[in-house]
SEGUGU-759060 format. One line per 8 residues: number of its first residue (from 1); their letters; for each residue x, y, z of N, C-alpha, C. Coordinates in pm, 1 decimal. Layout:
<rs>
NUM) a) X/Y/Z/X/Y/Z/X/Y/Z; ...
</rs>
This chain:
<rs>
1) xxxxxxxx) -5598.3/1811.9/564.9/-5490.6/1756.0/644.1/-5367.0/1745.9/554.7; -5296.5/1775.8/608.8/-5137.1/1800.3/531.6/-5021.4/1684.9/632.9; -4937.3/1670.2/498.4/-4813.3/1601.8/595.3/-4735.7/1681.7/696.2; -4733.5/1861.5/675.2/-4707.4/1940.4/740.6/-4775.9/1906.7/853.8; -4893.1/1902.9/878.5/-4972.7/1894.1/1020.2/-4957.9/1773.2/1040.5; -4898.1/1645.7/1039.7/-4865.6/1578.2/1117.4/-4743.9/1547.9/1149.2; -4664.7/1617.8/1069.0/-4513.2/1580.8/1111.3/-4513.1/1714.1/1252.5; -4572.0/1841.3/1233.0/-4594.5/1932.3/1350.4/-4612.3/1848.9/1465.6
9) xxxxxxxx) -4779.9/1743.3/1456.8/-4844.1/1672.6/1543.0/-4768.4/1619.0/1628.1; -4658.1/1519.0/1578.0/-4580.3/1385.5/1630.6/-4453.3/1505.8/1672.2; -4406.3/1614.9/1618.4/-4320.5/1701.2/1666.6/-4380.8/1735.4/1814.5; -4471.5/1769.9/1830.1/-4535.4/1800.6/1968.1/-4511.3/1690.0/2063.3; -4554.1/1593.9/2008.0/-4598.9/1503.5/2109.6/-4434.6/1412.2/2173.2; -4339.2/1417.6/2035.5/-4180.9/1410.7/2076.7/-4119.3/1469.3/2146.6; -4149.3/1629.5/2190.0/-4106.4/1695.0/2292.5/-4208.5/1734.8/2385.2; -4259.7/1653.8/2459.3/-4293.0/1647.0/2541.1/-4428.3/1826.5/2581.6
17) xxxxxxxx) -4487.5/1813.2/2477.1/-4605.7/1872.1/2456.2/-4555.6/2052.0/2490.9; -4413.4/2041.8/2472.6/-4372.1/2182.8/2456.5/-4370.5/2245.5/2285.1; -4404.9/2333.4/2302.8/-4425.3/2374.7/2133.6/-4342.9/2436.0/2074.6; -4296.7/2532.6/2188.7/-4161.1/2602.0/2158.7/-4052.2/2523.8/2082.4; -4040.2/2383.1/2171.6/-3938.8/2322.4/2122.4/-3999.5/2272.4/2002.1; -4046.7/2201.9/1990.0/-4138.5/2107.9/1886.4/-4084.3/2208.9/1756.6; -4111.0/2342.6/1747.2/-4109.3/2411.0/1658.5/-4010.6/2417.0/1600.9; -3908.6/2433.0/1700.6/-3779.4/2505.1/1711.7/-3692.1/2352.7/1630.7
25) xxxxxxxx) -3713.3/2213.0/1666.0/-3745.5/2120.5/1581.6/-3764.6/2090.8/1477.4; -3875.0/2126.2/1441.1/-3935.8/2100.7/1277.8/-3895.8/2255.3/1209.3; -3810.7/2359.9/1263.8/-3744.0/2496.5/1230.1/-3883.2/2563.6/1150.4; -3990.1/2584.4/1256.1/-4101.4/2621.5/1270.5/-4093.9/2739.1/1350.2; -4233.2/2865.0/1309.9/-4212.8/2928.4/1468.3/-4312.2/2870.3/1530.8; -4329.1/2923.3/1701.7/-4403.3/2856.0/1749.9/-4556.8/2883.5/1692.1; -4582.2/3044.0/1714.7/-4702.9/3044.9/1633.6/-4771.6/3003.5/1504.2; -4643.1/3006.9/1406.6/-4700.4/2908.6/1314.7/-4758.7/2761.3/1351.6
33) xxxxxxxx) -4655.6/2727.9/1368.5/-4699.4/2561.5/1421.2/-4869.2/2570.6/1566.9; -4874.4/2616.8/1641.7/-4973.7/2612.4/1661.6/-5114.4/2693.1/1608.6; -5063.0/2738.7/1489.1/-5203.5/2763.8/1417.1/-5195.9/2615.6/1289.6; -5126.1/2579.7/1302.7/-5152.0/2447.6/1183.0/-5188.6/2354.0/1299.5; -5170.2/2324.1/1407.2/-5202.1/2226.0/1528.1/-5371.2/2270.7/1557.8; -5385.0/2384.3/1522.1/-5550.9/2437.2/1542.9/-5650.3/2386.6/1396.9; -5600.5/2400.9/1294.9/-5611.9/2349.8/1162.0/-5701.4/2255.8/1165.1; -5570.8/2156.1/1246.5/-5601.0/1978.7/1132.4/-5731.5/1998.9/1322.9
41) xxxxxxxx) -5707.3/2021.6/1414.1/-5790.8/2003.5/1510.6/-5963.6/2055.9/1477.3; -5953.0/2157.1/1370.3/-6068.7/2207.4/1300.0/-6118.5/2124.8/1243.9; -6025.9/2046.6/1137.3/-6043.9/1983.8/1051.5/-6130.6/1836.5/1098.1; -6076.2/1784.7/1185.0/-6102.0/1669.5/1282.8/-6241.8/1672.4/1348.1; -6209.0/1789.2/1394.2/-6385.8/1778.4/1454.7/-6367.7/1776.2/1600.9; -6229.5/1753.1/1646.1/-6150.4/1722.8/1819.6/-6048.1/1745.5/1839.4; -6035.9/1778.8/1999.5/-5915.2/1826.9/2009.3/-5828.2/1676.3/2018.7; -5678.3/1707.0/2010.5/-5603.6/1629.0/1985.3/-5532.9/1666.5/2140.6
49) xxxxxxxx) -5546.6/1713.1/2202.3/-5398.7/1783.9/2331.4/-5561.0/1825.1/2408.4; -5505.7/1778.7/2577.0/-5634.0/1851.3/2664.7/-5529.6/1937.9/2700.4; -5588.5/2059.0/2708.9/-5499.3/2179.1/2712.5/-5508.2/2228.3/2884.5; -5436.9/2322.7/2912.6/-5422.6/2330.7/3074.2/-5380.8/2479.8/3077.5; -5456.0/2621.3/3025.9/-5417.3/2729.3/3000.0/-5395.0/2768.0/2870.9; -5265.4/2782.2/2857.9/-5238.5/2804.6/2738.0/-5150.4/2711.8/2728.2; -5105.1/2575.1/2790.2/-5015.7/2509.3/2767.5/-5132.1/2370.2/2731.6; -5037.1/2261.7/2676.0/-5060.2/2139.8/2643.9/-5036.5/2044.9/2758.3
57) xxxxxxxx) -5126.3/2001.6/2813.8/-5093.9/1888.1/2904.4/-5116.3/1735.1/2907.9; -5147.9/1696.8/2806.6/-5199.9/1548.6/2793.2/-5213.1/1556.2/2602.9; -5207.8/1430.7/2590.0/-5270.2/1370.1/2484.8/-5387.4/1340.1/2497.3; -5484.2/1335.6/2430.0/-5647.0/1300.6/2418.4/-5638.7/1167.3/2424.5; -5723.0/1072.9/2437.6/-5739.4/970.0/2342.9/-5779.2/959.2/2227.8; -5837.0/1061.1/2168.8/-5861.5/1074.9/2070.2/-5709.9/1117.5/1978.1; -5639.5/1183.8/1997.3/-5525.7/1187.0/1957.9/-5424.2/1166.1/1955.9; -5418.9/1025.4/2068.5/-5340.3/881.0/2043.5/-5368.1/788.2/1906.2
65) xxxxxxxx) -5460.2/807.0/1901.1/-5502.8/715.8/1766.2/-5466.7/827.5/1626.5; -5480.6/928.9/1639.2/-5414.6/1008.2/1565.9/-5276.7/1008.2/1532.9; -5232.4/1042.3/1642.9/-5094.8/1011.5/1653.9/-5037.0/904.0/1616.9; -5064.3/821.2/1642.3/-5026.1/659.8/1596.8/-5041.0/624.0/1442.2; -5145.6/639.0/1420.9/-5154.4/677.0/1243.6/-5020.5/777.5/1181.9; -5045.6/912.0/1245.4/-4956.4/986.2/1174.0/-4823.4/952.5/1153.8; -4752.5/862.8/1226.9/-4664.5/794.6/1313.1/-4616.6/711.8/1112.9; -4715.2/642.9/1122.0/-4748.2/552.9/1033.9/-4663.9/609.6/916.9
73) xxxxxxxx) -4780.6/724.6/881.2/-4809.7/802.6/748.8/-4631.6/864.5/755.5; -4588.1/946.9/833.8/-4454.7/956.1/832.9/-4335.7/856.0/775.3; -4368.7/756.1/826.2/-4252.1/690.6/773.9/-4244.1/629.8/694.0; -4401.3/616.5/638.2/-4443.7/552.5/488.0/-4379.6/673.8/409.0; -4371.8/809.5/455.5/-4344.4/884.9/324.6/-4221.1/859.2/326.5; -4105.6/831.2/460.7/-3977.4/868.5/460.9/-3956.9/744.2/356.1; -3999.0/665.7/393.3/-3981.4/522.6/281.4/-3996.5/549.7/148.1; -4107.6/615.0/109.1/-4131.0/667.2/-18.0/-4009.6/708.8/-89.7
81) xxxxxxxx) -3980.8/826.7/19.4/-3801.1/878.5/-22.6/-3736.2/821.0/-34.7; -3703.3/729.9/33.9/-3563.9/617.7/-1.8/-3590.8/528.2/-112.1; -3731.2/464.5/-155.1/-3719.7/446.5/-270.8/-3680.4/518.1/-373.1; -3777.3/640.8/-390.1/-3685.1/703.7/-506.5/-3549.3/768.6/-525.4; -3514.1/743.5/-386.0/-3318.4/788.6/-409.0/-3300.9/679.9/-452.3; -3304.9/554.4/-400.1/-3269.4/413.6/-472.8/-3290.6/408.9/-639.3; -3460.2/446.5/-696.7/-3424.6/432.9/-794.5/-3353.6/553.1/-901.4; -3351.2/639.3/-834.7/-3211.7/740.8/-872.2/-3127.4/714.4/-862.2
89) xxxxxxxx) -3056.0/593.2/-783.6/-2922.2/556.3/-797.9/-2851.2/623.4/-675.6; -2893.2/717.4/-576.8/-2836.4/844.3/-501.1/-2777.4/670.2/-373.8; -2636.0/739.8/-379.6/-2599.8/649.4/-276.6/-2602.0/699.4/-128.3; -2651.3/757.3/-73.7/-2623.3/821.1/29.3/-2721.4/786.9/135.8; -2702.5/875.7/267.1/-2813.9/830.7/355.7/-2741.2/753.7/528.4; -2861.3/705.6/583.1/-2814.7/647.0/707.0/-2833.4/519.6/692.3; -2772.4/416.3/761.8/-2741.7/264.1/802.7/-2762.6/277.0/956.7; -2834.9/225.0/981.3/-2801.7/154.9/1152.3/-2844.1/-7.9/1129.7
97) xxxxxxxx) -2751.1/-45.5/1252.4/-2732.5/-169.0/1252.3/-2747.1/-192.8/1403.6; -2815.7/-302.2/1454.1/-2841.0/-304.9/1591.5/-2732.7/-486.6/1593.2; -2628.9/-484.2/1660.1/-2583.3/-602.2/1696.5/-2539.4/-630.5/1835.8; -2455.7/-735.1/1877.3/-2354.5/-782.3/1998.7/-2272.3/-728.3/1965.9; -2184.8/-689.6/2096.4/-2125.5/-620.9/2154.1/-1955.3/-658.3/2051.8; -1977.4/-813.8/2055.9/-1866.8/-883.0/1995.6/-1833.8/-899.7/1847.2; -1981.1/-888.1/1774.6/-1967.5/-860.3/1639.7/-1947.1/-686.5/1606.7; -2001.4/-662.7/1696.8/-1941.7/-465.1/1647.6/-1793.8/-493.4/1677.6
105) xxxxxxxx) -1732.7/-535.1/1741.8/-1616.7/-465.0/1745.7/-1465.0/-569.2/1653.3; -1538.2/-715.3/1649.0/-1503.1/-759.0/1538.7/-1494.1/-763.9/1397.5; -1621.7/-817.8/1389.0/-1693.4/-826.2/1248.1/-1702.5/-716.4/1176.4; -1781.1/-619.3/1212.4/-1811.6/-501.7/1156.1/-1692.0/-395.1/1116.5; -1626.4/-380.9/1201.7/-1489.8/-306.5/1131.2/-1447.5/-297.3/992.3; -1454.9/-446.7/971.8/-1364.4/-412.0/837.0/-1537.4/-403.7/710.2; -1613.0/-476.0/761.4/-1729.4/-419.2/659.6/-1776.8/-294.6/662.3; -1780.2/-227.7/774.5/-1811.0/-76.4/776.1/-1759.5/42.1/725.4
113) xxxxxxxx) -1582.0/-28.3/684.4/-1451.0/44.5/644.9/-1531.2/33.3/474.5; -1536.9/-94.1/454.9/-1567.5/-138.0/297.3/-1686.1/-69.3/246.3; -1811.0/-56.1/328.6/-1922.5/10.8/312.6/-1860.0/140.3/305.9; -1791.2/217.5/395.6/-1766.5/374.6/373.2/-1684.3/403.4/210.7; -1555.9/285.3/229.9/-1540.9/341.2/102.4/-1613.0/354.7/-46.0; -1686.6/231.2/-31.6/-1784.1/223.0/-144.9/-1901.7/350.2/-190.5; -1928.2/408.3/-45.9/-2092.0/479.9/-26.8/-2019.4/572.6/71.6; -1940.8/683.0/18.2/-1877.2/771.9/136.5/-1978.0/892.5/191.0
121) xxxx) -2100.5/857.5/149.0/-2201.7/939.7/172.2/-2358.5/852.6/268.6; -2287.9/767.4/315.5/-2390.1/702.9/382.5/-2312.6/696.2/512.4; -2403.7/720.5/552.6/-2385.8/766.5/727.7/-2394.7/606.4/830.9; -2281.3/555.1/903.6/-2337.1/454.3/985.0/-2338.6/499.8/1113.0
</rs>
């Protein structure tokens, strides 16, 4: 099992069990990506997708719980990354900020101005 085959996995299951796209996504082709989707399904012992032809039509239950893990494992690595840009010093990257309506258009202005100039490589 590879991080490749689950970032594919959760790519599938984000577009709506089209592969084409999924692929076209993770800048995959499609056939690649569904021979690594056959892989980790080897690997597993089950299918992950009840299939309907040659298309994908459902999630398993068995590969909800998959999914949900991989889910996991993803963003533990993306985290991974941002630590070590942090301890590289790399200033860059994304910010989101979820607030009221009244502090975005107050408050935040002039800190967001101050944040850009400081970190002109971090994205809000």
């Amino acid at each position: 099992m590879t991080l490749t085959q689950l970032r594919y996995l959760v790519a599938i299951a984000d577009s709506g069990l089209n592969i084409t796209l999924a692929a076209a996504r993770v800048h995959a082709t499609q056939p690649g990506l569904s021979k690594r989707l056959k892989q980790l399904e080897d690997e597993l012992g089950f299918q992950l997708f009840v299939r309907k032809g040659k298309s994908l039509d459902a999630v398993t239950h068995a590969g909800q719980h998959v999914l949900e893990r991989a889910r996991i494992i993803l963003a533990e690595t993306a985290n991974i990354r941002a630590i070590a840009a942090n301890l590289r010093n790399e200033a860059r990257g994304e910010l989101r900020i979820a607030t009221t309506h009244t502090q975005a258009r107050f408050a935040l202005p002039a800190a967001i101005g101050a944040l850009s100039r400081s970190y002109p490589q971090v994205s809000v």
